[in-house]
KENUZA-485166 format. One record per residue: residue in one letter; x negated, z negated, y of N, C-alpha, C in turn; residue number from 0. Coordinates in Angstrom, 1 decimal, m for minus. Last residue first. Example, Ala and Ser with C-alpha at 12.3 -4.5 7.8 and 13.67 -1.06 7.14 Angstrom:
<sites>
SITE	r	nu	nw	nv	cau	caw	cav	cu	cw	cv	k
SITE	S	m12.8	m7.1	m2.2	m13.7	m7.1	m1.1	m12.9	m7.9	0.0	1;
SITE	A	m13.2	m7.8	m5.7	m12.3	m7.8	m4.5	m13.2	m7.8	m3.3	0;
</sites>
This chain:
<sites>
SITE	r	nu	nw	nv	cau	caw	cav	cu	cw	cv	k
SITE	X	29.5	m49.1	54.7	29.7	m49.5	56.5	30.3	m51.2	56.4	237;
SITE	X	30.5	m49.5	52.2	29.0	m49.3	52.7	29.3	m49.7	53.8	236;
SITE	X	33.3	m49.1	52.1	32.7	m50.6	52.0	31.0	m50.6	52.4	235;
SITE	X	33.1	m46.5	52.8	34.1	m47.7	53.4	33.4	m49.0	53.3	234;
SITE	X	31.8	m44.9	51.0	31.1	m45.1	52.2	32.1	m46.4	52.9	233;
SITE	X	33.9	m45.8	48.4	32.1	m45.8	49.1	31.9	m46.0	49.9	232;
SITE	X	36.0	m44.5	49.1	36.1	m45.7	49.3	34.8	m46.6	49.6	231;
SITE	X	34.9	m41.7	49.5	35.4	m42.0	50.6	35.5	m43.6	50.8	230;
SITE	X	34.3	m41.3	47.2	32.7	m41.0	47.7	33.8	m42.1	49.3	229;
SITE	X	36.5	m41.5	45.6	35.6	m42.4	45.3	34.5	m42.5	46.0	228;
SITE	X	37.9	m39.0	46.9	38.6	m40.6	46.7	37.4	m41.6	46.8	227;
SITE	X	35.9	m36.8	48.3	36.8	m37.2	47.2	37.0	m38.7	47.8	226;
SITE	X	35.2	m34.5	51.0	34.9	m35.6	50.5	36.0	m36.6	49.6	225;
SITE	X	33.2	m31.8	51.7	34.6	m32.2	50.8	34.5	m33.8	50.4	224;
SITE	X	31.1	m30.6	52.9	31.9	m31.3	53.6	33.0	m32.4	53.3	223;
SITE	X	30.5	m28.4	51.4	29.7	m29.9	51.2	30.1	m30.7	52.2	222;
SITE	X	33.2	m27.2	49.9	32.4	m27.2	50.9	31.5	m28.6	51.0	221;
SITE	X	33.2	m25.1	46.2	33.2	m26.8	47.1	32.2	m26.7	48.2	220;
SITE	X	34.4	m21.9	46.0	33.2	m22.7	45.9	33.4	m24.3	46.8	219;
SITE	X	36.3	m19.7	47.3	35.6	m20.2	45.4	34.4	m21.0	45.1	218;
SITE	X	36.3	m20.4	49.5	37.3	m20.0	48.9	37.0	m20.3	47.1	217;
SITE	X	34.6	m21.1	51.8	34.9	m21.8	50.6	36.1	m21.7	49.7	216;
SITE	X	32.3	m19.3	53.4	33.8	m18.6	52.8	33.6	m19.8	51.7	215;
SITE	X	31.5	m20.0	56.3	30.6	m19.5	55.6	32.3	m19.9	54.3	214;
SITE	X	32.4	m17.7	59.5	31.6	m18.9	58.7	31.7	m18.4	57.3	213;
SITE	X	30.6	m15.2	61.0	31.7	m15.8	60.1	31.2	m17.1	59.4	212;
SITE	X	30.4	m12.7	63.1	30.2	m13.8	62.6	30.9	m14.4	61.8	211;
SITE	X	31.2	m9.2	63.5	31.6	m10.6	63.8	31.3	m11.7	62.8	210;
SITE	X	29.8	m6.3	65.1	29.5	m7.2	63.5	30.2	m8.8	63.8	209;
SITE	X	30.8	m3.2	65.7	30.9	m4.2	65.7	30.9	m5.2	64.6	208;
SITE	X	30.1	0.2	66.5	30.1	m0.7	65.8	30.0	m2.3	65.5	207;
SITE	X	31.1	2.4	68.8	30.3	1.1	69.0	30.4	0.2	67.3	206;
SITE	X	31.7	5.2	68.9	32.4	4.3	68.2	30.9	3.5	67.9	205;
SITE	X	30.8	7.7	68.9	30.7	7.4	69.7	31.3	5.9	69.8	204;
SITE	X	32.2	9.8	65.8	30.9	9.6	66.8	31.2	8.7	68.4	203;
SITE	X	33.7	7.4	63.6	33.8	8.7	64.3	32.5	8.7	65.3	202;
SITE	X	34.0	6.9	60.2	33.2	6.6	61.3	33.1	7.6	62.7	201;
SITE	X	34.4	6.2	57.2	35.0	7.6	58.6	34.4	6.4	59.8	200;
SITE	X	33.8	5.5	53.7	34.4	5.1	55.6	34.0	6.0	56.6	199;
SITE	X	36.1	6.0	51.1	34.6	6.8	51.9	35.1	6.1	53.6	198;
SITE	X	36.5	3.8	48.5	37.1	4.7	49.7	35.9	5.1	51.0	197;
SITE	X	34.8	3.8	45.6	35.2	3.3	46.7	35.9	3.9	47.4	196;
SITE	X	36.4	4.2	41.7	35.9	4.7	43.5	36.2	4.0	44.5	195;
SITE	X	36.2	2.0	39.6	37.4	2.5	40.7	36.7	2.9	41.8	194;
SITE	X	35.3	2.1	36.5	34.6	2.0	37.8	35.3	3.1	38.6	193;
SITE	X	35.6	2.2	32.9	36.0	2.7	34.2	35.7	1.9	35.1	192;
SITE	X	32.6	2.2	30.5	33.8	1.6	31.4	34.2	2.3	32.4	191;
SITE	X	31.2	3.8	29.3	32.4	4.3	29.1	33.7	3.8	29.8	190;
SITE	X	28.2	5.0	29.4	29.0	3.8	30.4	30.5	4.7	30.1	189;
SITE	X	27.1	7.6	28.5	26.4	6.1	28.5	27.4	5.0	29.1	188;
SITE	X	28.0	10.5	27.2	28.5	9.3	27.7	28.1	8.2	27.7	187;
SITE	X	26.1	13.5	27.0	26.1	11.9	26.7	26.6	10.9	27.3	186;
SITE	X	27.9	16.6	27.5	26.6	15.3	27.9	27.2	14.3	27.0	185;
SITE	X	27.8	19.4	25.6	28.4	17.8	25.8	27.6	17.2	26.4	184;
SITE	X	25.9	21.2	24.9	26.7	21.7	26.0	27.0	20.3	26.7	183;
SITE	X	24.9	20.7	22.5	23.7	21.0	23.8	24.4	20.7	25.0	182;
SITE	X	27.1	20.8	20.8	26.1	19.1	21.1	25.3	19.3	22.3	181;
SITE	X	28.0	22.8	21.0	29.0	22.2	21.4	28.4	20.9	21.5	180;
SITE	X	26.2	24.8	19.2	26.1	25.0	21.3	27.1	23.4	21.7	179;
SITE	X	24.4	22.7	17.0	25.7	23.5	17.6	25.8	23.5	19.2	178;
SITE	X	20.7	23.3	16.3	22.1	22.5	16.6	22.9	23.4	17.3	177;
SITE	X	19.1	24.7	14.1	19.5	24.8	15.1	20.9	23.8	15.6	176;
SITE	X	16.0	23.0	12.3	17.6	23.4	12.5	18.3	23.5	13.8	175;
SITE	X	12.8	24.3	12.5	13.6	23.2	13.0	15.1	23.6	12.8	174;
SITE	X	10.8	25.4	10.0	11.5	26.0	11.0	13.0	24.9	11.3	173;
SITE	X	7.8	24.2	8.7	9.5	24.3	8.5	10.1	24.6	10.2	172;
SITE	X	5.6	26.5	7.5	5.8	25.6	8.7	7.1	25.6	8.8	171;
SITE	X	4.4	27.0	4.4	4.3	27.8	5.6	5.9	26.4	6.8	170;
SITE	X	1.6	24.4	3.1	3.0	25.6	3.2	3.3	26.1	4.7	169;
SITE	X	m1.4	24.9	1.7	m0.4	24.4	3.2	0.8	25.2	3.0	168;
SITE	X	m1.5	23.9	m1.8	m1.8	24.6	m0.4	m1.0	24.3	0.7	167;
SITE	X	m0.1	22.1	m3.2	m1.4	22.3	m3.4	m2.2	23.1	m2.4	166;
SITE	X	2.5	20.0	m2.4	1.6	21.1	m2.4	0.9	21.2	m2.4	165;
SITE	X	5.8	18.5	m2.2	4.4	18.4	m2.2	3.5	19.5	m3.1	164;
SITE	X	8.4	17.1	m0.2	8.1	18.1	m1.4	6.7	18.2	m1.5	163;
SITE	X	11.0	14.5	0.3	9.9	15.4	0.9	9.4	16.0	m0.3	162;
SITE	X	13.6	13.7	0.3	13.7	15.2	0.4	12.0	15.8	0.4	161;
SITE	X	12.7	10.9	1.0	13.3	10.8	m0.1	13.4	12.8	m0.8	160;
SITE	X	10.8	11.6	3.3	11.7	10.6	2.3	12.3	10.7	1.6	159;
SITE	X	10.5	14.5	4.6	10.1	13.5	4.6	11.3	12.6	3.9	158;
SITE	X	8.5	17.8	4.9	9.2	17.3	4.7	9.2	15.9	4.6	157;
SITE	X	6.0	18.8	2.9	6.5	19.1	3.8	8.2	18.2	3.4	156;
SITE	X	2.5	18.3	2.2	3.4	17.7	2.0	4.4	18.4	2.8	155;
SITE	X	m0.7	19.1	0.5	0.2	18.9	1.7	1.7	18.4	1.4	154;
SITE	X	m3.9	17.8	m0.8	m2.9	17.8	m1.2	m2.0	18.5	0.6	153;
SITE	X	m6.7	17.5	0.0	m6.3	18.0	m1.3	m4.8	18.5	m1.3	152;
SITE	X	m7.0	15.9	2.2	m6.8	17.7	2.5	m6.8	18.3	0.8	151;
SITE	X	m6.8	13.2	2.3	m8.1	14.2	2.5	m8.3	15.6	2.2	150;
SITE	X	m4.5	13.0	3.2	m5.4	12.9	4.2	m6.9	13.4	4.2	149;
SITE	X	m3.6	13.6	0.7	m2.8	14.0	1.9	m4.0	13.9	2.7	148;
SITE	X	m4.9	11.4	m1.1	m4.9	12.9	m1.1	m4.4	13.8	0.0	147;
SITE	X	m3.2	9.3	0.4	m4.3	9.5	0.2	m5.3	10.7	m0.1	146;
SITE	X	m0.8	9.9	m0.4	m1.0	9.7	0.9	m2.7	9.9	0.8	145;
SITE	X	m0.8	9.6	m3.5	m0.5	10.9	m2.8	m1.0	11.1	m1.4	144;
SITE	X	m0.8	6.6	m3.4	m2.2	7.4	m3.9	m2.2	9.0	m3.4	143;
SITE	X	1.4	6.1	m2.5	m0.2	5.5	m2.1	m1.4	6.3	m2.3	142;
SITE	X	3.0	6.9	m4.0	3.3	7.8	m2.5	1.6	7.3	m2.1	141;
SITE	X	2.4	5.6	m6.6	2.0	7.1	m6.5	2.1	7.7	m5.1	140;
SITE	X	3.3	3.0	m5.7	2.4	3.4	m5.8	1.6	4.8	m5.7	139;
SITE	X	5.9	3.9	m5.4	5.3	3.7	m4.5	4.0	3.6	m4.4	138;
SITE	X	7.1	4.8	m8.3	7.5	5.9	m7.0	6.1	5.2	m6.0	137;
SITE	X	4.8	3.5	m11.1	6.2	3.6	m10.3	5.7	4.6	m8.4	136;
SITE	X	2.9	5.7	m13.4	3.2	4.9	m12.0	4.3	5.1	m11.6	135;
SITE	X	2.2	8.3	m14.9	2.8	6.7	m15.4	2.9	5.5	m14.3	134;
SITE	X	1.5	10.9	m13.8	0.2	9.6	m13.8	1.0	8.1	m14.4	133;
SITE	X	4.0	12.1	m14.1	3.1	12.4	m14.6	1.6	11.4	m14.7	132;
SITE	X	6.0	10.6	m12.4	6.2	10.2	m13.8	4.7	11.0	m14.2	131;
SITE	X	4.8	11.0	m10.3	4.9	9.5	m10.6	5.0	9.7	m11.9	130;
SITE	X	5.3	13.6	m9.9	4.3	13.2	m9.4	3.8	11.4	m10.2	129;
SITE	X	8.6	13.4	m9.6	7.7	14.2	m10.4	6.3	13.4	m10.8	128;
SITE	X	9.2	11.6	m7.6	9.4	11.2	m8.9	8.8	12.1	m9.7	127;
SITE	X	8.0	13.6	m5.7	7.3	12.1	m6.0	7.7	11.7	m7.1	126;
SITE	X	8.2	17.2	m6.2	8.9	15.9	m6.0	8.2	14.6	m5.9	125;
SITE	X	6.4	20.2	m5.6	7.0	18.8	m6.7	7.0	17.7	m5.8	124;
SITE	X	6.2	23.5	m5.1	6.0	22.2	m5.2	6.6	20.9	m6.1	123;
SITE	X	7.3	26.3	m5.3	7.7	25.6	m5.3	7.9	23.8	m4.8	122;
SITE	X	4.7	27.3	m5.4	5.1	27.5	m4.1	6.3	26.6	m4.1	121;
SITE	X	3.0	25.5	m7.7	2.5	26.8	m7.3	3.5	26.6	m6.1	120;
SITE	X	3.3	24.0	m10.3	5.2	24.4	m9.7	4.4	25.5	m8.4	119;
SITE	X	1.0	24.0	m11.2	1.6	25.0	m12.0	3.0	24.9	m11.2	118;
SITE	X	m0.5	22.3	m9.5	m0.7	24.4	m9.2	m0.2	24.9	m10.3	117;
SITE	X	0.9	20.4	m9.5	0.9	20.8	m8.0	0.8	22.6	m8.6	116;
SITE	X	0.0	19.3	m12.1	1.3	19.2	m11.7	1.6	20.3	m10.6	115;
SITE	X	m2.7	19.0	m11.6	m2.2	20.5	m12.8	m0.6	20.0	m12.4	114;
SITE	X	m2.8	17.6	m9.6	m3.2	18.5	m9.5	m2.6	19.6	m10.4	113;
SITE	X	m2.0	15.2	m11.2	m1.3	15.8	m9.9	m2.1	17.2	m9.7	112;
SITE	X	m4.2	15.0	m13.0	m2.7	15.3	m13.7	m2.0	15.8	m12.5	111;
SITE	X	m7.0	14.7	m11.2	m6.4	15.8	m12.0	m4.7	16.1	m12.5	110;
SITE	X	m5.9	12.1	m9.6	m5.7	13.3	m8.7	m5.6	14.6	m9.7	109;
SITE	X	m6.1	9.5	m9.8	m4.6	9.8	m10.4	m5.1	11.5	m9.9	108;
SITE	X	m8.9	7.6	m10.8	m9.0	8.9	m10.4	m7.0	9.3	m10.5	107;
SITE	X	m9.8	3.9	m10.6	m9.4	5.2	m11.3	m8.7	6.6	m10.6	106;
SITE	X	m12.2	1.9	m10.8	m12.2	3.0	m10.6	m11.2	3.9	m11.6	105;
SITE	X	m11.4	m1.5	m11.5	m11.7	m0.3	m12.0	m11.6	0.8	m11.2	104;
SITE	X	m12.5	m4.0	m9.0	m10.9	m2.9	m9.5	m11.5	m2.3	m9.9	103;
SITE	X	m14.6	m7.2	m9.4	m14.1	m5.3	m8.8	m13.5	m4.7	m9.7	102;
SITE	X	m13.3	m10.1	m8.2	m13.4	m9.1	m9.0	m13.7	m8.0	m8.7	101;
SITE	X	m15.0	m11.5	m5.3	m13.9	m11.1	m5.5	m14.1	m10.5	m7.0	100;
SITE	X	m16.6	m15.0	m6.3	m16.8	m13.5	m5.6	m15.2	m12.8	m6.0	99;
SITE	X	m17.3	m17.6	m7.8	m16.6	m17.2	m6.5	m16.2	m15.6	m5.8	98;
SITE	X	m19.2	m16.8	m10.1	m19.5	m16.7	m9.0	m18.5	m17.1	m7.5	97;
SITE	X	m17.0	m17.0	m12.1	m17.9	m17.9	m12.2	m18.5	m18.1	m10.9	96;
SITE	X	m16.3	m14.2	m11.2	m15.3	m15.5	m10.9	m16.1	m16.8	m11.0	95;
SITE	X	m18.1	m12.6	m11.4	m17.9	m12.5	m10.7	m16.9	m13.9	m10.5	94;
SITE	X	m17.9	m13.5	m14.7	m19.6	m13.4	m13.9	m18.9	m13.5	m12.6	93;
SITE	X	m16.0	m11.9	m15.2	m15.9	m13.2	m15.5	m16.8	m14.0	m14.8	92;
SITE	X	m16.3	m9.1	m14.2	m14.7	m9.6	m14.2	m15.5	m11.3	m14.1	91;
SITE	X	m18.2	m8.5	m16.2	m18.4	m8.4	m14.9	m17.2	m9.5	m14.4	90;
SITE	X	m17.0	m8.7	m19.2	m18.5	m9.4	m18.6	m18.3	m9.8	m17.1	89;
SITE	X	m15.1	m6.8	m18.2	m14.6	m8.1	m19.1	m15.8	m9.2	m18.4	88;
SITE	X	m16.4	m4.5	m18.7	m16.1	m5.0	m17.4	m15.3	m6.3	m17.4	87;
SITE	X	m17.7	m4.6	m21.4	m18.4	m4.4	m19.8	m18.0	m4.8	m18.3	86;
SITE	X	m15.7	m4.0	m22.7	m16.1	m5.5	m23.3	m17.3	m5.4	m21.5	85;
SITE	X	m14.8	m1.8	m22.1	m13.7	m2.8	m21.9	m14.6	m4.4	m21.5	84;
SITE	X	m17.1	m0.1	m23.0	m17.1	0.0	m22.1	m15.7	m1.7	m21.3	83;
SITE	X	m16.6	m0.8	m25.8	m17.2	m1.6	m25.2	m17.6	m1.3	m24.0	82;
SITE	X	m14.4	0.3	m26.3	m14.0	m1.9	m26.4	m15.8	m1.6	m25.9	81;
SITE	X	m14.9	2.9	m26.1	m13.5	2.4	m24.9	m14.4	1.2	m25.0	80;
SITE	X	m16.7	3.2	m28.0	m17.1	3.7	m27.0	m16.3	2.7	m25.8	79;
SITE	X	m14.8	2.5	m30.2	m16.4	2.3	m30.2	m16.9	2.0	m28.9	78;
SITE	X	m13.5	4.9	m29.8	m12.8	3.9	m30.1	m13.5	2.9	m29.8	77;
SITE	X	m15.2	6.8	m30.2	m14.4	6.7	m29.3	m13.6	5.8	m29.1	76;
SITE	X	m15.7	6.8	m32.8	m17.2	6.6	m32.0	m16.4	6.3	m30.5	75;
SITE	X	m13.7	7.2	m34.5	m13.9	5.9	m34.5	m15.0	5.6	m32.7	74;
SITE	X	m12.8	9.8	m33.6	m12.1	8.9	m33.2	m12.5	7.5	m32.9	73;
SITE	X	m15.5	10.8	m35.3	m15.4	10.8	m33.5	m14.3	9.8	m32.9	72;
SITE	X	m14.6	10.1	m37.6	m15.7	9.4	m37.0	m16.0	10.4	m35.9	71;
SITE	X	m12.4	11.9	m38.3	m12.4	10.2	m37.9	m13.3	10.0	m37.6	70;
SITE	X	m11.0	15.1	m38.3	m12.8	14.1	m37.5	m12.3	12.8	m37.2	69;
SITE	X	m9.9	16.4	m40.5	m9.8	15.3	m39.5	m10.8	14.8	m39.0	68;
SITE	X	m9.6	17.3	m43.3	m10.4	17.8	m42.6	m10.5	17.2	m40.9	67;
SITE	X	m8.3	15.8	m44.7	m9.7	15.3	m44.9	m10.4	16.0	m43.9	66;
SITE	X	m5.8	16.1	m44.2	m6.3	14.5	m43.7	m7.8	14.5	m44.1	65;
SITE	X	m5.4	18.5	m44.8	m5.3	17.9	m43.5	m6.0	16.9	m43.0	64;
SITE	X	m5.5	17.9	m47.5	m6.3	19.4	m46.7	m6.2	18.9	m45.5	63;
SITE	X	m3.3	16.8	m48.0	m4.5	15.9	m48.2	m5.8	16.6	m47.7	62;
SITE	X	m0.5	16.9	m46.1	m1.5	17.0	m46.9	m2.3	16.6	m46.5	61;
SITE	X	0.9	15.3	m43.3	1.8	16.0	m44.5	0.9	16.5	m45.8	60;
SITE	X	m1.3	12.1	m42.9	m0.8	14.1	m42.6	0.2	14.5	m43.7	59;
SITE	X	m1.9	9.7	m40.2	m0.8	10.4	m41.3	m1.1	11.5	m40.9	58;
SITE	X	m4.0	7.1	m39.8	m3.4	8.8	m39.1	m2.5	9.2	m40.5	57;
SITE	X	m4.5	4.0	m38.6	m4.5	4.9	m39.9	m3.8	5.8	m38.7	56;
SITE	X	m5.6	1.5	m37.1	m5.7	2.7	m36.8	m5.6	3.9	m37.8	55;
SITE	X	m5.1	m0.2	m39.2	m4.9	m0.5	m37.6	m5.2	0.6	m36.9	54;
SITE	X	m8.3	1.0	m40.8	m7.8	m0.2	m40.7	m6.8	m0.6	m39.4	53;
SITE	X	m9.6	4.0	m40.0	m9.8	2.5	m40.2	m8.4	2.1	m40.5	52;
SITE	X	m8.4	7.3	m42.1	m8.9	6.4	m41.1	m9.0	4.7	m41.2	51;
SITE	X	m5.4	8.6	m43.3	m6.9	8.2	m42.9	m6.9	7.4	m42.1	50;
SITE	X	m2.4	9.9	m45.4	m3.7	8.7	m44.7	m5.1	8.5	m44.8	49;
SITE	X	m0.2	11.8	m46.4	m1.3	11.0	m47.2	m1.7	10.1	m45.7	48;
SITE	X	2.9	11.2	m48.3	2.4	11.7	m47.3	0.8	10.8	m47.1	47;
SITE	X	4.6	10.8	m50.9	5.1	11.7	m50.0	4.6	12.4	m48.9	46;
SITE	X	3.7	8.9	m52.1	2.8	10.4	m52.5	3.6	11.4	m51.9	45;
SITE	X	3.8	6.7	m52.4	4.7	7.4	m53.3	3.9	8.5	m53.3	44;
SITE	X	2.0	4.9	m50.4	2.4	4.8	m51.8	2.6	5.5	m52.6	43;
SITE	X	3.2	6.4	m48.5	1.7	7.1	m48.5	1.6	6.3	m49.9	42;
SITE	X	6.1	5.5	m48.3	5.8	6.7	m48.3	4.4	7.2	m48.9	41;
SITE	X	4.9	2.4	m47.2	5.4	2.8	m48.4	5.5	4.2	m49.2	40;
SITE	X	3.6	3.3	m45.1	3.0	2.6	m45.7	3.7	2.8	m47.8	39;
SITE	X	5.8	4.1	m43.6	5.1	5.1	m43.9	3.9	4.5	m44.7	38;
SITE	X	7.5	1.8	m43.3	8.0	3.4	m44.1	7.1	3.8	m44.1	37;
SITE	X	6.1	m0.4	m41.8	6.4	0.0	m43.5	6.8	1.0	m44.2	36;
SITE	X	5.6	1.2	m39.9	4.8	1.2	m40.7	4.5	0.6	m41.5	35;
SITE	X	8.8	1.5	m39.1	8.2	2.5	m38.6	6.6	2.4	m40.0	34;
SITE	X	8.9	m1.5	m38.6	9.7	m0.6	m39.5	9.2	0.4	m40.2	33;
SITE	X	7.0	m2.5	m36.6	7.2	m3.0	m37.9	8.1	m2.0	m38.9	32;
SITE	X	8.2	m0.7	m34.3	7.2	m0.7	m34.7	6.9	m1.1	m36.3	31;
SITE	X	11.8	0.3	m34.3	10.7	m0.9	m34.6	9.4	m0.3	m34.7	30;
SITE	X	12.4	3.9	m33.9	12.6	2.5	m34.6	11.2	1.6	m34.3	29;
SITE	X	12.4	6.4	m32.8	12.9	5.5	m32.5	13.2	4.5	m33.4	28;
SITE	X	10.8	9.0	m34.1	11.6	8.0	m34.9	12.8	7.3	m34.0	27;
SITE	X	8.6	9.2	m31.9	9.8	10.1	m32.6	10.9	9.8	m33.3	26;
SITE	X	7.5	6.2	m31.8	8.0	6.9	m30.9	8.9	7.9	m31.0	25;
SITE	X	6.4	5.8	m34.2	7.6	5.4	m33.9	8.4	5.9	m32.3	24;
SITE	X	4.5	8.2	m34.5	6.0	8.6	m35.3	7.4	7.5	m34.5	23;
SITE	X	2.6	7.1	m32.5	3.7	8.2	m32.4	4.7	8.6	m32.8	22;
SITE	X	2.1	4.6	m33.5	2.7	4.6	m32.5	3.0	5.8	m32.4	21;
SITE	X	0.9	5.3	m36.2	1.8	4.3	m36.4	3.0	4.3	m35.0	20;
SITE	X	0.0	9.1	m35.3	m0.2	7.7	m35.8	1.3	6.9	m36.1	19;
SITE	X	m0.5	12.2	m37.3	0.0	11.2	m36.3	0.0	10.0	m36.7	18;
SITE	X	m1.8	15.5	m37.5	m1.6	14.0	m37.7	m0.5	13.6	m36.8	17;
SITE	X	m3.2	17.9	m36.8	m3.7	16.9	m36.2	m3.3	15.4	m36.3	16;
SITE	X	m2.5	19.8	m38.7	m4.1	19.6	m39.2	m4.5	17.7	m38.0	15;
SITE	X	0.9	19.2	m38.2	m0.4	19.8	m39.1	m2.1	19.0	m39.0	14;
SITE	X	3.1	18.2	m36.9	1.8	18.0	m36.5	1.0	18.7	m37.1	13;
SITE	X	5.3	19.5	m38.6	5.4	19.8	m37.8	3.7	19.8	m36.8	12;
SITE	X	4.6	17.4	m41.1	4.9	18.7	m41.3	4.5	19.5	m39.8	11;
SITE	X	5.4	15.4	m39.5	4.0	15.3	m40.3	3.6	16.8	m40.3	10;
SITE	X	8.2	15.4	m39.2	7.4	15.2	m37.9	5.6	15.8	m38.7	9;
SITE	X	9.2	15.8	m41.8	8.8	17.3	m41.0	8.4	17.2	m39.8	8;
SITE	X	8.5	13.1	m42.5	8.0	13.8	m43.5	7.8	15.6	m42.6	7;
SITE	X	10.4	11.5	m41.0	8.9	11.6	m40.8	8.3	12.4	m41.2	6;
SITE	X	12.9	12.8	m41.7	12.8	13.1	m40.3	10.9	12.6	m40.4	5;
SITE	X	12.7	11.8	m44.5	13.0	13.2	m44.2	12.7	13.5	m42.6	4;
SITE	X	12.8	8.9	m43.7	12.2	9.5	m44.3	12.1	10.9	m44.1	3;
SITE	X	15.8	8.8	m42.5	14.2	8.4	m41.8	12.9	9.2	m42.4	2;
SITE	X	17.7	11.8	m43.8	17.1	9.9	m43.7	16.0	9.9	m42.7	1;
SITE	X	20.1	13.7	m42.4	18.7	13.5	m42.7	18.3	12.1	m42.5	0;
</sites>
């Protein structure tokens, strides 16, 4: 099957709702540029028809299709987006002109997790789940999950990389039992060996005696010690 033939039963397949320059190439997998010259050329031949503005054309496999198509809602919505865009564009610029911070769009990730959450129902879903449904990488979406977490939309059981997520509270994970043979073992903290003393016997009645001592220069210089050079010193001092 040519390219052709593969857009012709994507068309086929869409019916009454079309498709654009970016969906076919999406099905296709080819070039953008490619993608709408084939179908530019196609709507030439009379293999497939076209509506709509300019940069925004719609393909249908008939001409029943393509007329019955609400373009002018598309357009009013289209209309609608650049100048809500063209609004915060204004603000955005006003606010820098000003020194002031920008303000961040308001956006909502919680419906698509939601229809995510209460169709897996007891099973739950994953964060890579969760992520790929709102188009956000893994950490952002734990951000925005966390957040739903706290405000009681969402539960969570489990943690990192294994954790699972819920639309209701799940029922309470039961701790794993460890082996009698970890409870039983103590913990070896000090593995060096240390030679018992000998226990001293002391009999009753036995005066104990403490004898003085000088003071032990066995591993240490007595300040008494006097060298070659301190000795010739004091010689010629005197």
């Amino acid at each position: 099957m040519n390219t052709n033939d593969r857009i012709k039963s994507l068309l086929q397949a869409s019916g009454a709702k079309g498709r654009t320059v970016a969906e076919v190439q999406a099905a296709v997998r080819l070039q953008r540029g490619a993608v709408g010259d084939r179908l530019r050329t196609g709507y030439q031949d009379g293999l497939w028809f076209r509506g709509g503005e300019e940069k925004h054309y719609r393909y249908f496999s008939t001409a029943e299709f393509c007329a019955a198509y609400p373009f002018a809602e598309d357009a009013a919505a289209r209309a609608e987006k650049s100048k809500e865009a063209k609004r915060l564009r204004t603000i955005r610029e006003t606010a820098k002109r000003r020194g002031d911070r920008p303000p961040r769009p308001v956006v909502d990730y919680w419906p698509p997790m939601e229809a995510l959450l209460r169709a897996r129902g007891r099973a739950g879903a994953t964060m890579l789940e969760l992520s790929d449904a709102v188009k956000l990488n893994r950490r952002t979406a734990w951000v925005w999950v966390s957040r739903y977490i706290d405000d009681g939309r969402a539960f969570t059981l489990g943690s990192g990389s294994l954790a699972r997520y819920y639309i209701e509270k799940p029922a309470e994970q039961v701790a794993p039992k460890q082996s009698p043979w970890r409870q039983e073992t103590p913990t070896r903290r000090n593995t060096t060996h240390q030679p018992k003393r000998p226990v001293e016997i002391i009999n009753p009645g036995v005066e104990i005696q403490r004898i003085p001592c000088s003071n032990d220069y066995r591993f240490s210089v007595s300040p008494h010690f006097k060298g070659d050079f301190t000795r010739e010193w004091q010689e010629k001092r005197a």
